[in-house]
C-alpha positions, 0 to 999 in steps of 0.5 A: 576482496570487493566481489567476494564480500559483494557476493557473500552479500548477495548470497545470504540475500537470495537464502533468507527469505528461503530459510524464513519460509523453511523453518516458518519464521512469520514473525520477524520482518524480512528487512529486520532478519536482513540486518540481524543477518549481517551482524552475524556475517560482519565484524561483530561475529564472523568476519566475512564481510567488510564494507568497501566503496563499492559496497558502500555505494550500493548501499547508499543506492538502496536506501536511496531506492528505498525512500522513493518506493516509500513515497509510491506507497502513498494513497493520495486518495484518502486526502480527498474529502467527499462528503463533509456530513453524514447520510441517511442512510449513514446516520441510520446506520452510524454504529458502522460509520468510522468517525475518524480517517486514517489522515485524521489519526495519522495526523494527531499520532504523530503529533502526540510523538512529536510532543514526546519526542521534545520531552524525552530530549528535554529529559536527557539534557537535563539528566547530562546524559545526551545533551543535544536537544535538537538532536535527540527529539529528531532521533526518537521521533523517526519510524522505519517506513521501509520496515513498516511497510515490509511487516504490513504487505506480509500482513496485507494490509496496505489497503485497508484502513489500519494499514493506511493509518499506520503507513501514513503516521511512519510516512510523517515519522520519515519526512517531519524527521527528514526535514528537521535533519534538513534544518539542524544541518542548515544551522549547526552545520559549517557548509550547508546552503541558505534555508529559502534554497530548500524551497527549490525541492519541491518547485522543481518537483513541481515542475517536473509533476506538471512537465510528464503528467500530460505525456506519462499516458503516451509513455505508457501507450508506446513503452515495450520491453526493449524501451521500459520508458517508465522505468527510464522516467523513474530513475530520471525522477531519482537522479534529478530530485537527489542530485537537487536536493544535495546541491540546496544542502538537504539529505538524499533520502529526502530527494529520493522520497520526493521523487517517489511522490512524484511518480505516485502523482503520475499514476504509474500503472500497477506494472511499473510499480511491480518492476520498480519493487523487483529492482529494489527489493530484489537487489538493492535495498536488501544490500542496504538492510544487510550493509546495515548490520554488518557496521554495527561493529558489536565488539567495540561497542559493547566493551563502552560502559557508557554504551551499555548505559545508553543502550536500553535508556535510548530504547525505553524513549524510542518506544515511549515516544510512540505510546500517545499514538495508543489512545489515538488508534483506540478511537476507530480500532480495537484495543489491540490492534492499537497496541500493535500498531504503536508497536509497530511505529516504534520501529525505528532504522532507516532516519537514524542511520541517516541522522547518525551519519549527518551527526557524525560529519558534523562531529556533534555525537560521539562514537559510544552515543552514536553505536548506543543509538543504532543498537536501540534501534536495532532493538526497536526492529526485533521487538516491535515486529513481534509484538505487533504479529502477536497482538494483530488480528482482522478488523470488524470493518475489514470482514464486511461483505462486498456492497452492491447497489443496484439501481432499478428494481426489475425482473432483470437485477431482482433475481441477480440480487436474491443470489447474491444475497447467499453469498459473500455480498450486502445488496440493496436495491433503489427504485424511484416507482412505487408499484416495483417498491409494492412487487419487490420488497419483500424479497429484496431490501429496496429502498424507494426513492424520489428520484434519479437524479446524480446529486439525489443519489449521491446526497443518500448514499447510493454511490458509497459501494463497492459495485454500482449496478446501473439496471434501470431501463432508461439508457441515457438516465443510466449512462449519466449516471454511469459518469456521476458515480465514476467521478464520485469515486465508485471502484466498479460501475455495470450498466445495462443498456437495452437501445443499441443505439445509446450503447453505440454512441457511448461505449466507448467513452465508458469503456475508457473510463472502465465502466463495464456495459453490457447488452440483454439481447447480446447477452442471450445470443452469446449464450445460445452460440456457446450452447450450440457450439459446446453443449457441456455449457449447458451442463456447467451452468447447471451444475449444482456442485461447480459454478463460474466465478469471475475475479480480478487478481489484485493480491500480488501473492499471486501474480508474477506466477504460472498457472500451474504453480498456484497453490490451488491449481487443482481445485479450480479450472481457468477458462479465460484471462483478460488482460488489457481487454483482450481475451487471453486462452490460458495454459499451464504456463500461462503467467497471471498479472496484476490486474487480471480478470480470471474467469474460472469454474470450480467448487462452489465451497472452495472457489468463494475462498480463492476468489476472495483471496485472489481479490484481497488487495495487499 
């Protein structure tokens, strides 16, 4: 019986992703049709399926797993502070400079919840009808990051600054709950551990940082497919940080998330976090959703009269609770992106489900409180996705043309520049010599500078794009610069090099640190070789209709999938894959990975779209 439920499980997990894309159902979350789905299959309605130990236990796995991709998710990055005033440039242009981070937000939304969340418990004390204070402030001021996170990939918006934002205040909306779910068991609960010995969580996640951060980068130099050494070192993480975790008296969960901001620290490759998202989400973590609602045992819950009170009483206080992150959100984005961001962080499943558990051991909630709670939730799952799928639009900030900056104002980066600027990218050009600032401004935006140096540029503002172009004649000038930037956080770096012998003695160097170098010599006698060896070349490069485009996939529709399954596979033609370095010649059954660079020909019109949906990152 075990199997048959087991399996039944496993069947309606394959189906609902496919039902949702037959009948178009955007609306809804995948995790949230989940656990409606296995209301329907469980007790509350059919009957097919029954919790077992087995099903129970990979349940357990699932949220375990699902914790620890949810630390993965974190971006470190922006808790990095770069510069602490404004530049010129900046200030010139200080209507378009977001005045608050999305740690900043993050930070006083949830502050906003937590003071909610004390007076709303505050409230049920005194009403009578929910007399744990601690308890209660616990419960409404926890957020389903694993749902959160769901609705904001099928969205794309990981990457972008109201993702962010939204992703870090559900990241505080699990850990602060976690470790408050940490500390009331340690002093209401009869066999929990001394508090102090909570600290050993995080030394030994510590330990374990400092212990693989020098050998990851050989793990993943020697890993292959019959080894998976990252993977091996993933589950390692997870077993380790639970099992620690369990023994000082703390949640799973809390290990489990531990583990995962362990790896992010690690900086796993891009594959190993594709692999890590298969397993889960691919098998365990929809038994969890599913497992979820098949024990919510509809027909005996509804038959309590007190239920049925608390239900829509504990729903209002799950999504008044998040409401002062509205006027939080309304200081960087537009009125209704704010609401459907609180909207969104009014969902709630995951911590109650963990709280409820550790309340019911300790016996401090009844069963009819307990079932009004996860039916709330529940509640909070459906309607909050709807409200923020109808009221979410693109932000102005997330519509801005790519920033290329180039440095050297010369016949070699002018013409490049006045492209450009046709297309779906902001140019600016710097010189430090007067005569080219003379030749040149008025065909370009150039801005004439004092100087080269790597702290002038970066106090104005040169290093804030998205690609530096380093077209400047001095070799060495442009490879200092090259390492300046890269420090500085620039996401791609080009660099000329005219003197062989500088790009000798420091190609390699700037290879591994992924800047891309080219040669204008090299460069005109790879031309005239593919002249000479495929005329049509010339043809192409003329061609008035079609154009060479080059793009980094980085949208993960797209990877795991053979070219000849792309939804666009007749509009383009792809000539090359890069991977790794290495050229790849590509055919129909050629799979695109995460992190290729396509090098493709297509319609000028209709490849600026693809290209850009190719390098929407998500």
């Amino acid at each position: 019986m075990d199997q048959v439920s087991l399996v039944i499980i496993l069947l309606a997990a394959l189906l609902i992703p496919l039902i949702m894309a037959k009948f178009k159902i955007n609306s809804l979350p995948t995790a949230v049709m989940e656990i409606i789905v296995g209301i329907v299959i469980g007790p509350s309605v059919f009957n097919f399926v029954n919790t077992s130990d087995l099903i129970s236990q990979l349940s357990t796995i699932g949220v375990i797993v699902l914790l620890f991709l949810s630390g993965l998710e974190i971006d470190f990055s922006l808790f990095k502070k770069r510069r602490t005033a404004l530049t010129p440039l900046e200030q010139k242009n200080a209507v378009n400079t977001p005045k608050y981070s999305p740690v900043r937000l993050s930070v006083y939304a949830y502050s906003t919840i937590i003071v909610l969340s004390l007076l709303l418990a505050a409230a049920f004390k005194v009403s009578g009808l929910f007399s744990d204070f601690w308890l209660a402030a616990i419960l409404f001021g926890t957020i389903s990051l694993g749902i959160v996170i769901a609705a904001l990939k099928e969205q794309e918006l990981l990457s972008k600054a109201f993702g962010q934002t939204i992703l870090l205040i559900s990241v505080f909306g699990e850990l602060v709950p976690m470790m408050g779910l940490t500390l009331y068991a340690s002093v209401y609960g009869s066999n929990s551990q001394s508090l102090w010995l909570l600290l050993l969580i995080l030394a030994v996640a510590a330990l374990l940082l400092l212990r693989f951060k020098p050998f990851f980068r050989f793990y993943q130099n020697i890993n292959k497919s019959t080894t998976q050494l990252d993977i091996r070192l993933a589950f390692f993480l997870i077993v380790t940080m639970v099992t620690v975790a369990e023994s000082v008296g703390a949640e799973n969960i809390l290990g489990a998330f531990v583990a995962g901001i362990v790896l992010k620290l690690l900086n796993p490759s891009e594959t190993t976090r594709e692999r890590l998202d298969a397993i889960g989400y691919g098998f365990f973590i929809p038994i969890f959703f599913i497992t979820t609602g098949v024990d919510l045992n509809l027909r005996t819950l509804l038959t309590s009269g007190k239920t049925l009170l608390l239900i829509p009483l504990f729903f209002l206080a799950y999504m008044v609770a998040k409401i002062g992150g509205y006027w939080v959100l309304k200081l960087r984005f537009k009125q209704a992106n704010a609401l459907a961001g609180t909207a969104l962080t009014a969902t709630t499943m995951t911590m109650v489900l963990a709280v409820l558990r550790v309340a019911k051991s300790m016996k401090t909630i009844t069963s009819d409180q307990s079932g009004a709670f996860l039916l709330a939730a529940l509640l909070t799952c459906v309607i909050s996705p709807l409200i923020f799928n109808k009221f979410y639009s693109a932000e102005k900030e997330d519509l801005v043309k790519t920033a290329v900056h180039f440095i050297g104002a010369n016949l070699s980066t002018v013409p490049v520049a006045q492209q450009l600027r046709k297309g779906w990218y902001d140019v600016s050009m710097y010189t430090n010599h007067p005569e080219n600032y003379q030749t040149y401004h008025a065909q370009v935006p150039v801005t004439l500078m004092e100087n080269f140096t790597a702290q002038y540029l970066q106090d104005h503002g040169v290093f804030d794009t998205d690609i530096l172009v380093l077209g400047h004649i001095d070799a060495e000038r442009n490879y200092e610069l090259a390492k300046a930037a890269k420090a500085y956080g620039v996401r791609r770096i080009i660099v000329r090099f005219e003197d062989r012998n500088v790009l000798n003695e420091h190609e390699d160097e700037l290879r591994e640190l992924g800047v891309e170098v080219y040669n204008t010599p090299e460069a005109n006698i790879t031309l005239l070789r593919a002249l000479i060896e495929s005329p049509s070349t010339l043809l192409l490069l003329n061609d008035t209709e079609n154009s060479i485009y080059e793009v980094r996939v980085l949208n993960h529709l797209y990877t795991d999938v053979q070219i000849k399954n792309l939804q666009f596979a007749q509009d383009i033609t792809i000539s090359q894959v890069i991977r790794n370095r290495k050229l790849i010649a590509p055919n129909g059954n050629t799979t695109i990975m995460y992190g290729d660079r396509l090098i493709f020909t297509g319609n000028k019109q209709t490849a600026a779209q693809i290209r850009q949906a190719l390098a929407t990152a998500n």
